[in-house]
C-alpha positions in Angstrom: 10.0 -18.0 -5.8 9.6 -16.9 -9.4 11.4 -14.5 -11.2 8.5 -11.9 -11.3 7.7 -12.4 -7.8 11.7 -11.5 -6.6 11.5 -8.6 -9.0 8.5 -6.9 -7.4 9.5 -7.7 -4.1 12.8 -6.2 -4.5 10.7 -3.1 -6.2 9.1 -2.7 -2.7 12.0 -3.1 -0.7 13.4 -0.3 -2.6 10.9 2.0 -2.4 11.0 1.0 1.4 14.3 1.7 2.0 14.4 4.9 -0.1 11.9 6.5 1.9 13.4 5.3 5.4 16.9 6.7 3.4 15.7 10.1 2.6 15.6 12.2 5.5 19.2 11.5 6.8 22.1 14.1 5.8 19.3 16.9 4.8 19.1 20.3 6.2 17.7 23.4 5.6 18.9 26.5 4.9 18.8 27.9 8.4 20.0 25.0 9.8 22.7 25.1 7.1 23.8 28.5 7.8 23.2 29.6 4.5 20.2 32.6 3.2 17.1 31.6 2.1 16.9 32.0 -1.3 14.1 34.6 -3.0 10.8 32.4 -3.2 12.1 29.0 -2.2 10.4 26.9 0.7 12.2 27.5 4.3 11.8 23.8 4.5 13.6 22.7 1.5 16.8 21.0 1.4 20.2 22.9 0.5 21.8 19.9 -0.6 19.7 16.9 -1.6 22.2 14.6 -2.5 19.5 12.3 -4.1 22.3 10.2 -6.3 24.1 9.2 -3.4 21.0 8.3 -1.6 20.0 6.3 -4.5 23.1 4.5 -4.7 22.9 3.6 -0.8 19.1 2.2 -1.0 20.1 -0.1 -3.9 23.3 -1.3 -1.8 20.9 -1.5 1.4 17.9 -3.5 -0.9 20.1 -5.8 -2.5 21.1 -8.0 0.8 17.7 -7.0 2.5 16.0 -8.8 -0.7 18.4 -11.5 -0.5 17.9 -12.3 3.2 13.9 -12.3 2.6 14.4 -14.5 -0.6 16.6 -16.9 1.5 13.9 -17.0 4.5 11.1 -17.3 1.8 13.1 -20.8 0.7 14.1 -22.0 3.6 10.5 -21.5 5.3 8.9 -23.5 2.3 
């Protein structure tokens, strides 16, 4: 597969995995135990942790990219 090609399919996987990453490990504030702050959402996340989740969807994409590059060969 071309060089392009990996890169764009890696890209997806990413952005895949990033949004099947997202929702785990967030809560609310009531669910948190904490006040609502003044004018913020009752749905929005106390703690978002988005550089961790970053972190695990590059570690996840990596040998999910790898494995679909590897069936992509061997199948051709």
């Amino acid at each position: 597969m071309p060089i392009g090609s990996a890169i764009a399919l890696f890209f997806i996987v990413w952005w895949l995995m990033l949004f099947i990453i997202l929702p785990i490990g967030v809560r609310n504030p009531d669910e948190a135990g904490e006040a609502l702050p003044e004018g913020s959402d009752p749905g929005a996340p106390v703690k978002p942790m988005m550089w961790r989740k970053v972190l695990i969807t590059t570690a996840v994409s990596v040998p999910v990219t790898g494995l679909a590059l590897f069936l992509w060969d061997f199948v051709n």
